[in-house]
Steps between C-alpha positions, in 0.01 A plus 500: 500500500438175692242729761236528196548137406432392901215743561309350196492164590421613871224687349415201299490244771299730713232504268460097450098453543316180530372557126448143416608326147271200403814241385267195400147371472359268386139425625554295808830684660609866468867630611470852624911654549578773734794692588672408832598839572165558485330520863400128574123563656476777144599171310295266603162670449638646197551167319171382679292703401707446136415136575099573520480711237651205236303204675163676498524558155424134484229446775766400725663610830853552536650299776869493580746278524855599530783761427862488404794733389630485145885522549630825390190633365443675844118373485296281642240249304170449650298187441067546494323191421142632332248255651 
């Protein structure tokens, strides 16, 4: 019964998108996370364009700054200052 188990998570992983998640905002900064088994270049205009979308709602441009991993989360956190 361990086969079903395996093939379910395979399927799972395979399917890992760069479907952002807004984690925080708060008028002058917006963290955009991403999945890293999601495909990097996928990622990166994903939470981008994630990034734009937040900042304009305030007359402001999105402009980032910098990434990092969470530890065992298996995401990354993207930093967009809205200027």
């Amino acid at each position: 019964m361990k086969f079903p188990i395996i093939a379910f998570l395979a399927a799972g992983l395979a399917g890992c998108t760069a479907d952002p998640l807004i984690s925080d905002y708060n008028g002058a900064s917006v963290k955009i996370q991403t999945s890293v088994f999601a495909p990097a270049a996928e990622a990166k205009a994903a939470a981008q364009a994630q990034a734009d979308r937040i900042c304009a709602k305030s007359g402001k441009e999105a402009e980032y700054a910098s990434s990092r991993e969470i530890p065992g989360a298996y995401v990354y956190e993207h930093l967009y200052l809205c200027l």
